[in-house]
C-alpha positions as CSV (number, residue, x, y, z in Angstrom):
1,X,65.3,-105.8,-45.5
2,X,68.8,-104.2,-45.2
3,X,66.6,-100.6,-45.8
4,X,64.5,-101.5,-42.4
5,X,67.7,-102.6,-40.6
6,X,69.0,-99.3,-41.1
7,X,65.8,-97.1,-40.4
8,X,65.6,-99.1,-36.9
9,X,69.7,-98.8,-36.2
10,X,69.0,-95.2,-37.2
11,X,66.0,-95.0,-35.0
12,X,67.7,-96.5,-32.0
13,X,70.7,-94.7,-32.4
14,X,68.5,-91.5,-32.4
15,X,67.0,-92.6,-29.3
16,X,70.1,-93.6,-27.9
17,X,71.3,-90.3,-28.6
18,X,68.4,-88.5,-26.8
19,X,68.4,-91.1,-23.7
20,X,71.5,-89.5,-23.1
21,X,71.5,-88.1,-19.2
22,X,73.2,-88.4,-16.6
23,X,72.6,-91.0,-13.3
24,X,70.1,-88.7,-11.2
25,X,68.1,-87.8,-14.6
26,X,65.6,-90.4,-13.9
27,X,63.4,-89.5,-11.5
28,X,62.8,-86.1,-13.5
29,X,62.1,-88.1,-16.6
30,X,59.4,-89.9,-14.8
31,X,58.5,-87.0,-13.1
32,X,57.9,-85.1,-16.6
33,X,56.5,-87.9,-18.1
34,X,53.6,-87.9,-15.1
35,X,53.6,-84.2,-15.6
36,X,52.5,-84.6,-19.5
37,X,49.5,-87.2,-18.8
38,X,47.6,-84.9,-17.6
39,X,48.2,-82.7,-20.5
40,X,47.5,-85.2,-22.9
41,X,44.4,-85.7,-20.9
42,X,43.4,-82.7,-21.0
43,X,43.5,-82.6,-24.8
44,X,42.0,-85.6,-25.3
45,X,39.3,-84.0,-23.0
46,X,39.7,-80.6,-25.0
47,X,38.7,-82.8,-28.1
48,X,36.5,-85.3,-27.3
49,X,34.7,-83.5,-24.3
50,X,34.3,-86.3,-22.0
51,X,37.7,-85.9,-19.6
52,X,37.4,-82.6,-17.4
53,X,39.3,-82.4,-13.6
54,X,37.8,-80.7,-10.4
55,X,40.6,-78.0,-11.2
56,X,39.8,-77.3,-14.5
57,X,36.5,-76.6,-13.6
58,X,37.4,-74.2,-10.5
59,X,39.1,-72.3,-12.3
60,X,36.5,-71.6,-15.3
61,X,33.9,-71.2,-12.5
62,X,36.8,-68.1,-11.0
63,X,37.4,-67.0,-15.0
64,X,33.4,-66.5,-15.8
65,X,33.3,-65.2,-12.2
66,X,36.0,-63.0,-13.2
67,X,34.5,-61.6,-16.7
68,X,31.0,-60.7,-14.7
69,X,32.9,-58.9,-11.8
70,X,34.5,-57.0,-14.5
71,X,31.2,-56.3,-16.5
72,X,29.5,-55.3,-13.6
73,X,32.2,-52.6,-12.9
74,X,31.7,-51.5,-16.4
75,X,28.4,-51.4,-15.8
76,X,28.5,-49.4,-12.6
77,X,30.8,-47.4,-13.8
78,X,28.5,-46.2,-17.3
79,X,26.0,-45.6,-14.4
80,X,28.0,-42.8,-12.5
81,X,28.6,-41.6,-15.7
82,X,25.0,-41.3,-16.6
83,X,23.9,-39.8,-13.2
84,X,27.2,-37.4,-13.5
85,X,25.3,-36.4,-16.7
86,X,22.0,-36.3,-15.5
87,X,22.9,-34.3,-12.5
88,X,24.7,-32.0,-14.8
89,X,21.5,-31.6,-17.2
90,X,19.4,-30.8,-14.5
91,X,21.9,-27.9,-12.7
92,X,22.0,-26.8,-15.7
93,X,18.1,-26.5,-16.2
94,X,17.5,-25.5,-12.7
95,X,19.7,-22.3,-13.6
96,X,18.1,-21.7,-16.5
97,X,14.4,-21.7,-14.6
98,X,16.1,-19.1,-11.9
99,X,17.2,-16.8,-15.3
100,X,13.9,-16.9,-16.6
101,X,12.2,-16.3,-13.1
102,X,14.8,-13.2,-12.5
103,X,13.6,-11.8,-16.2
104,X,10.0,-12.6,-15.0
105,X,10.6,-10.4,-11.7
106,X,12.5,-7.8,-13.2
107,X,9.3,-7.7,-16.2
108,X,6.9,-7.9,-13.2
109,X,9.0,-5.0,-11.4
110,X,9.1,-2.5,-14.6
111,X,5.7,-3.3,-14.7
112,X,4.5,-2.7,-11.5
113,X,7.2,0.9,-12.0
114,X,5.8,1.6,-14.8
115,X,2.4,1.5,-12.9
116,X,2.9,3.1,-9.9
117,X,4.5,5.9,-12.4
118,X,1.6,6.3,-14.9
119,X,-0.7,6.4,-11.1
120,X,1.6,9.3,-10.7
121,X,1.3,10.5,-13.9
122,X,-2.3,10.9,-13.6
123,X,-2.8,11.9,-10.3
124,X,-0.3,15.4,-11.0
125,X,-2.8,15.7,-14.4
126,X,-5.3,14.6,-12.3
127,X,-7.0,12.5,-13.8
128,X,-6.5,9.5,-11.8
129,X,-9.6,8.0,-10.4
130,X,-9.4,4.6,-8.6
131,X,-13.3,2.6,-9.2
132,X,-13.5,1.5,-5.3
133,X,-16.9,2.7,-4.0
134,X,-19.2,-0.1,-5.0
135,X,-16.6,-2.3,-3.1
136,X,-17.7,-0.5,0.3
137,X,-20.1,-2.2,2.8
138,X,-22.9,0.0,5.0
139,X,-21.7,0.0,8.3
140,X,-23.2,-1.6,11.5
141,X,-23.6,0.4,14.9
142,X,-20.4,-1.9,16.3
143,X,-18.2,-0.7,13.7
144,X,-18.9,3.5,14.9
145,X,-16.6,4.1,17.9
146,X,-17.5,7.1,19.8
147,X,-14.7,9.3,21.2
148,X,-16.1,11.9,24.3
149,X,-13.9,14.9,25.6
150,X,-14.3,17.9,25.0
151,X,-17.1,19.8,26.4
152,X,-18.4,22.2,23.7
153,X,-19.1,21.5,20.2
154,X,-15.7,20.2,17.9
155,X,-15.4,22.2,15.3
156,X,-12.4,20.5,13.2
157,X,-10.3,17.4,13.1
158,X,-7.4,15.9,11.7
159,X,-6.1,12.5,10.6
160,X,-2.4,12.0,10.8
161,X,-0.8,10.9,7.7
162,X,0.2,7.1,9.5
163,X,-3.5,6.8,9.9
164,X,-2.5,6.1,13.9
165,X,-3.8,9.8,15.7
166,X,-6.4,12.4,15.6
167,X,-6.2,15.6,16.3
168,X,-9.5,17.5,17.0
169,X,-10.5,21.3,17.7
170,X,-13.5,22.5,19.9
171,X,-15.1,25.6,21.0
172,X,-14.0,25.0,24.0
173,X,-10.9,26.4,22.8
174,X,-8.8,23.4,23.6
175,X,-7.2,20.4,21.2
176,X,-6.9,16.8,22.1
177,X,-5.0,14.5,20.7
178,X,-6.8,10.5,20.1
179,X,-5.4,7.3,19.9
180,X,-7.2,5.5,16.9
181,X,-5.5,2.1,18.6
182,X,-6.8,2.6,22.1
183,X,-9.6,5.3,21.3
184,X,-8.1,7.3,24.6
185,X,-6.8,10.5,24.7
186,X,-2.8,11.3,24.4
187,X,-2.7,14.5,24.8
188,X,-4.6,17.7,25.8
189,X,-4.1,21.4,24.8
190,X,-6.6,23.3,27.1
191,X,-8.3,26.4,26.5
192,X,-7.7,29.6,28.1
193,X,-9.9,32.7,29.1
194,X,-10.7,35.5,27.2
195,X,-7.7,37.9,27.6
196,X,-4.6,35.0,28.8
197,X,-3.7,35.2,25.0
198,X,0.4,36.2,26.3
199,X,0.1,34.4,29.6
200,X,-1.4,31.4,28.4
201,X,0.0,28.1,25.7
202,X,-2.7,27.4,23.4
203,X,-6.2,28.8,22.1
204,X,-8.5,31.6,24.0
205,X,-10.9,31.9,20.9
206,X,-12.7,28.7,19.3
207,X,-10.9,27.3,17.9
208,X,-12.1,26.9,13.8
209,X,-9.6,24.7,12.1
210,X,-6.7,22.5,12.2
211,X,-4.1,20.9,9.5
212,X,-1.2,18.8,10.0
213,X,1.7,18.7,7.0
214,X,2.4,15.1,5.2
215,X,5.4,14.4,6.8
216,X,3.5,14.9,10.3
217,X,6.1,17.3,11.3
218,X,3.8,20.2,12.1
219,X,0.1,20.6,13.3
220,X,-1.5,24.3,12.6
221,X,-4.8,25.8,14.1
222,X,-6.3,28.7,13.8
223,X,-9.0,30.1,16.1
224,X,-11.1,33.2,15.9
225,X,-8.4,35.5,17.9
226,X,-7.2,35.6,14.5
227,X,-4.0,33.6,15.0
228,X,-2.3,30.6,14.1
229,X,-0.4,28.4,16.3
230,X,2.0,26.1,15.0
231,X,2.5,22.8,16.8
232,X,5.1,19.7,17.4
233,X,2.2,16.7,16.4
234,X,4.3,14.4,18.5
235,X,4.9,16.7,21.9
236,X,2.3,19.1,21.3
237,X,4.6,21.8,22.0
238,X,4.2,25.3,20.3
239,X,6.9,26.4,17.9
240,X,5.5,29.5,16.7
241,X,2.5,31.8,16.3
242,X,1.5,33.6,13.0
243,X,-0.5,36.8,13.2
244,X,-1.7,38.9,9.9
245,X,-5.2,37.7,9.9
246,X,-7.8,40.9,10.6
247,X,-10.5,38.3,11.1
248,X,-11.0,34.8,12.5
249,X,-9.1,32.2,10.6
250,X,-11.8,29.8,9.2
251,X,-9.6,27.5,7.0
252,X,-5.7,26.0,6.8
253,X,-4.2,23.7,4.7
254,X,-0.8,22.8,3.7
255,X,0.6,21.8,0.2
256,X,0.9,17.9,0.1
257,X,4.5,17.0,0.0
258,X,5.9,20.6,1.9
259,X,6.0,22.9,4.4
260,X,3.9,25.5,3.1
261,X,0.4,26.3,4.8
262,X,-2.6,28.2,3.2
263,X,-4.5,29.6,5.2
264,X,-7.9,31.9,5.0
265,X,-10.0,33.7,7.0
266,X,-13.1,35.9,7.5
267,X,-11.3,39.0,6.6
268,X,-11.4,37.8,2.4
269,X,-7.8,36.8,2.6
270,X,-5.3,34.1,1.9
271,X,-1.9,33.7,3.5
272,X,0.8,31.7,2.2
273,X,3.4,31.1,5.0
274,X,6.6,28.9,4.8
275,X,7.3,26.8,8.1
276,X,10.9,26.0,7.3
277,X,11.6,29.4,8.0
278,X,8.3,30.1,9.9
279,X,7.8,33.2,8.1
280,X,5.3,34.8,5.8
281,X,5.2,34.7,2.2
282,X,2.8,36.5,0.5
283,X,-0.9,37.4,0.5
284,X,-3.7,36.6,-2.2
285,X,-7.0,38.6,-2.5
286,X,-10.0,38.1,-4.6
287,X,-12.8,37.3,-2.9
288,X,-15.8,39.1,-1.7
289,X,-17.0,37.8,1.5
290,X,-15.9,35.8,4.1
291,X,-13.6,32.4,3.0
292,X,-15.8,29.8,4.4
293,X,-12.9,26.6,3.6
294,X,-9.7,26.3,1.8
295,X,-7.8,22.6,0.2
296,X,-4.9,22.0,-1.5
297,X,-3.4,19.2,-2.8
298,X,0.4,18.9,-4.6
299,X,0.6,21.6,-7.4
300,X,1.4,25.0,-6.0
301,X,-2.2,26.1,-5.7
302,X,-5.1,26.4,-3.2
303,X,-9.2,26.4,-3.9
304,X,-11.3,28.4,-1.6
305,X,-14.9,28.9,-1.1
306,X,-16.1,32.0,-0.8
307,X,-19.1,31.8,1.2
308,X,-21.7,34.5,0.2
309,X,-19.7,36.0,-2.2
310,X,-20.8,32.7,-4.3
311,X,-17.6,31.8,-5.9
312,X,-15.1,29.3,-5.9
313,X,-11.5,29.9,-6.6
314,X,-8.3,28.0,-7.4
315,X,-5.4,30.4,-6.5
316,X,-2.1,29.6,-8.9
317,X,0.4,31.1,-7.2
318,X,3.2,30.6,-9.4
319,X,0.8,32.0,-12.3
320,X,-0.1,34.9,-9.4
321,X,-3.7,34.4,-11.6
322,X,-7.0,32.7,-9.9
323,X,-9.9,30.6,-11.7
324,X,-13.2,32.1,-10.6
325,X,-16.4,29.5,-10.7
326,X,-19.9,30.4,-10.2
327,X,-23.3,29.4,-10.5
328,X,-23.7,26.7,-6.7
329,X,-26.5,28.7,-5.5
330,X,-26.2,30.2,-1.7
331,X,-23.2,30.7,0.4
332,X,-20.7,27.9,-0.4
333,X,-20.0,26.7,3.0
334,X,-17.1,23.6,2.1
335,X,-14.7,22.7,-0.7
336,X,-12.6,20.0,-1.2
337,X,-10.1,18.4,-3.6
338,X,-10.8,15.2,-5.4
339,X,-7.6,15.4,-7.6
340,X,-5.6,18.3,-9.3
341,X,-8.7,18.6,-11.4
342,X,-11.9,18.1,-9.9
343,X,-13.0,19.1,-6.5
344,X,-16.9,19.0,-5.1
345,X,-18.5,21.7,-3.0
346,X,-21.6,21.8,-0.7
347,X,-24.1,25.1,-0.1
348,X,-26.5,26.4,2.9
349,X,-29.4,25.5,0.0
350,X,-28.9,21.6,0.7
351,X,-26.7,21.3,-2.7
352,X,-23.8,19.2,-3.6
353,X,-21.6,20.6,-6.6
354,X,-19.1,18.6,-8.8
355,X,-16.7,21.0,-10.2
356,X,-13.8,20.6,-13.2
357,X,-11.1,23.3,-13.3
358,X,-11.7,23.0,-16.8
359,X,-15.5,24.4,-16.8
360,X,-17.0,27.2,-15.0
361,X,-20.1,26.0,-13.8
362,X,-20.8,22.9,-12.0
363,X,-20.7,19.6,-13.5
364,X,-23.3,18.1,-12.0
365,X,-25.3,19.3,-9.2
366,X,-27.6,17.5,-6.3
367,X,-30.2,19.6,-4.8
368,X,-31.8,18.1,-2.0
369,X,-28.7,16.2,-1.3
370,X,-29.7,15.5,2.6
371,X,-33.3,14.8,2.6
372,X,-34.0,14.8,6.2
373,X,-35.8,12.3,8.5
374,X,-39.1,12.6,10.1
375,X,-37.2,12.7,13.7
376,X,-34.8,15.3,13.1
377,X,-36.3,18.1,15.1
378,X,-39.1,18.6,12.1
379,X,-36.2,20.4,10.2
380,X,-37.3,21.0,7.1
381,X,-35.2,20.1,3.5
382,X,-33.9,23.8,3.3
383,X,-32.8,24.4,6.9
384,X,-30.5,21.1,6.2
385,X,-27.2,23.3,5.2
386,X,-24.3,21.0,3.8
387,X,-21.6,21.6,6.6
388,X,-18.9,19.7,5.3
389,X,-17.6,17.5,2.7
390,X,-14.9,15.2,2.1
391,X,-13.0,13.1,-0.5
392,X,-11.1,9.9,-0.5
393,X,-8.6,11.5,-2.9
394,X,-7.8,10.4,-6.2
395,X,-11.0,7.7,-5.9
396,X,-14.4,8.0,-6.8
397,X,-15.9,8.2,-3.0
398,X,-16.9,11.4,-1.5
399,X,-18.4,12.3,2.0
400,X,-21.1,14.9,2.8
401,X,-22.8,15.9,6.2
402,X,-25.3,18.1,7.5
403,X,-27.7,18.6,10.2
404,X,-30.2,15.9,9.5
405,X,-29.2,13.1,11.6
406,X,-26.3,11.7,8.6
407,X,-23.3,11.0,6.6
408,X,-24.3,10.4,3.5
409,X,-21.3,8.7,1.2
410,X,-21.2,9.2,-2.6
411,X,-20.0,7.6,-5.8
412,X,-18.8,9.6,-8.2
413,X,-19.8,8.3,-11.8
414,X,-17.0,7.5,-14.8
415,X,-15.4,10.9,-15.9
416,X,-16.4,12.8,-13.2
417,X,-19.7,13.4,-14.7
418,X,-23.0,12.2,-11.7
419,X,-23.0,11.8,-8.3
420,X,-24.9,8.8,-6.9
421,X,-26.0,8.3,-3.4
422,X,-24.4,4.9,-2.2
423,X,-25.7,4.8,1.9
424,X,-26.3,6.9,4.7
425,X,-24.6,6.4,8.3
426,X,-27.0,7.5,11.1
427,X,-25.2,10.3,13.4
428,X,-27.7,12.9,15.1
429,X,-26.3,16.4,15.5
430,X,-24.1,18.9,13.4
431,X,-21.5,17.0,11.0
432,X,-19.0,19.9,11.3
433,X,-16.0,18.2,9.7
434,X,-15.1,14.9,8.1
435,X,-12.1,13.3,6.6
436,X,-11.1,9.6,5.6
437,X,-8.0,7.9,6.7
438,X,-5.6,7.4,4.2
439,X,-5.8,4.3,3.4
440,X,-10.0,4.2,3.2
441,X,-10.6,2.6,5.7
442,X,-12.4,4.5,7.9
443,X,-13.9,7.9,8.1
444,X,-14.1,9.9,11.2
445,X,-16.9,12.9,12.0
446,X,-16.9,15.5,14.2
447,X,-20.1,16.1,16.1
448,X,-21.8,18.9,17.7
449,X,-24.9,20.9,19.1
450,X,-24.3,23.7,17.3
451,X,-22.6,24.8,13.5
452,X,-18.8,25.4,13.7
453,X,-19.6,29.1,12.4
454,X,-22.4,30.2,15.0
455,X,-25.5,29.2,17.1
456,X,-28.1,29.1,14.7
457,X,-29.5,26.0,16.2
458,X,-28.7,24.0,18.8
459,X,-29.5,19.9,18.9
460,X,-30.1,19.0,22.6
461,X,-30.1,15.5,21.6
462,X,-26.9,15.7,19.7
463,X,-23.8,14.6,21.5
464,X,-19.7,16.6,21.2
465,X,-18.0,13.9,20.3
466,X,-15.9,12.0,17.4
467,X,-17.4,9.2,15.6
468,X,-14.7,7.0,14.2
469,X,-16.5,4.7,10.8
470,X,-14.9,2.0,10.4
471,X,-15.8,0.4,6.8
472,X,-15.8,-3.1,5.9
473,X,-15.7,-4.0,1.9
474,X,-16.3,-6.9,-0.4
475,X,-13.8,-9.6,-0.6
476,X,-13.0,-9.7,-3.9
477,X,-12.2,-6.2,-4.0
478,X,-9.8,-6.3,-1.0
């Protein structure tokens, strides 16, 4: 017993010990003793998960709503990232496209160099021969414009190299310059008289050919007074007059990509002449008759016909040798350059020739090349003399005319080796010159009454005028 009395004195001294405060000490004990309840309420509740105040549960409501504000700002945040990185991926692939599409444009551009220069390549060997004539459409009567103004038969013309002007000779004596826009006249030289040759600006004689450089810095005509005048294409002012000829002048040309003219004439000869410093150069003989027509192209040579003499020849002149080709048939009336090294011909015996520098004799030959129509005057085949012919140069389309009411339009065969007829454009009188634009699409023809040369015949029902062809060709070839 006295071991429990002592415990409990113990225990109430212990308590007595902590009672211990001072007077105003109560309240706070109550005070901390209310504080605690809920604390021990809240454990109890902790542990037996029955007991939970409004508070308690506000604030774990404002906790979880804490927590998913913050993963949702993780969230968003991993997002930015991911479209930082995304963004980033496709800059970077967007760059790598534009490399590969600059490599592609610069393959595409040493390509399409490397073209154009092999082009070159073979058209200085000349060898180049563009396939375009199956691609070319016969022409209606609303695609031929006719041009009306000079009064006597034209003898020559001349395409500008900007495919915008035409220059064309009569023998009338006078040159006018066309429009190919507006189809009017720009520009007139008139004709003098007989005998004005010091008083008057221009031509007194017919006037038998005409040529204009690449550049279309200077015109050049030559008449049958034996002179050339040389000409301002844009004005139509004269700048000079060459003289040296003993006969009329039937044929100029200049070399593509210069200054220097060619030009030939009746009295066997060929000039050379330099226009930068509008002087002669030299002189080339060799032929045997009167030079009938005279091309050149852009090596430093010229081929000539030679009219009854029979022969064609390609002049080198920085050789100083010629290449001499025979075996036409007749006086070879027209010549001109396909490339560096073919050319075609035509003949008063109704033949077209197709001619390699590298052979003597032609490589193929058309005889009967313009038929003739059952209207034309009753001509017969062999009155039919080839006038002129033309090439679209470096191509495989050629141009021939005569007297019997056509153009007829060729295709020359792979290799240079056939000539094939391809259509026939209706035109009634003398076809005494033809050309094709640069660019192929369209041809133009001079027309007259009578043969550049002389007055063998005369067409009453011909007109003097121009006839501009326009051509139309096959879509897919366009």
């Amino acid at each position: 017993m006295s071991f429990f009395i002592k415990s409990k004195g113990k225990q109430k001294g212990g308590l007595g010990s902590k009672r211990k405060h001072p007077a105003g000490s109560k309240g706070k004990k109550t005070q901390k003793s209310t504080v605690k309840k809920p604390k021990n309420a809240l454990k109890l509740g902790s542990v037996d998960e029955e007991i939970a105040s409004d508070s308690e549960i506000e604030s774990d409501a404002g906790l979880v709503e804490l927590k998913g504000h913050s993963s949702e700002s993780e969230l968003e945040e991993e997002t930015a990232q991911e479209k930082k990185l995304r963004l980033t991926k496709q800059y970077l692939a967007h760059l790598e496209a534009e490399e590969a599409d600059k490599l592609e444009d610069e393959a595409h551009e040493r390509d399409l160099v490397g073209h154009r220069l092999k082009q070159d390549l073979l058209e200085q060997a000349g060898r180049l021969q563009k396939q375009i004539a199956d691609s070319y459409v016969l022409p209606t009567n609303d695609d031929i414009t006719v041009l009306r103004g000079h009064q006597l038969p034209i003898t020559c013309l001349v395409i500008t190299p900007d495919d915008k002007h035409i220059f064309s000779g009569a023998k009338d004596c006078s040159i006018i310059k066309w429009s190919i826009e507006t189809c009017k006249k720009v520009h007139v030289i008139h004709g003098g008289r007989k005998g004005t040759e010091k008083k008057h600006i221009g031509h007194t004689a017919h006037v038998l050919c005409l040529a204009i450089s690449t550049d279309g810095k200077f015109l050049a005509s030559g008449d049958r007074n034996k002179l050339i005048h040389i000409w301002n294409p844009d004005t139509c002012q004269l700048l000079h007059t060459f003289t040296g000829h003993r006969d009329a002048v039937s044929g100029l040309a200049f070399r593509k990509g210069s200054h220097q003219l060619f030009s030939a004439a009746h009295d066997r000869f060929v000039k050379i002449w330099n226009l930068d410093e509008m002087a002669y150069v030299e002189t080339l003989l060799g032929h045997q008759d009167s030079i009938t027509s005279i091309d050149s192209l852009t090596r430093d040579r010229a081929v000539t016909s030679g009219g009854r003499d029979g022969s064609i020849r390609i002049w080198k002149v920085v050789e100083e040798s010629q290449l001499v080709f025979h075996g036409h048939g007749g006086s070879i009336d027209c010549v001109a350059l396909i490339n560096e090294e073919h050319f075609i011909s035509g003949a008063d015996n109704n033949s077209l020739s197709l001619w390699s520098v590298m052979k003597k004799k032609p490589v193929c030959t058309v005889h009967s090349a313009h038929p003739g129509t059952a209207d034309n005057s009753g001509s017969s085949t062999g009155e039919n003399w080839i006038t002129c012919v033309a090439s679209l140069q470096n191509t495989d389309l050629v141009a021939s005319g005569s007297k019997d009411g056509c153009v007829r339009l060729w295709k020359i065969g792979q290799g240079f080796k056939s000539l094939t007829p391809l259509f026939t454009i209706p035109i009634v009188g003398f076809i005494n010159a033809l050309q094709f634009s640069t660019s192929g699409n369209f041809l133009v023809a001079a027309v007259g009454q009578e043969h550049r040369l002389g007055r063998w015949w005369r067409l009453k029902e011909a007109k003097n005028a121009i006839h501009i062809i326009r051509f139309k060709r096959t879509q897919d070839d366009r």
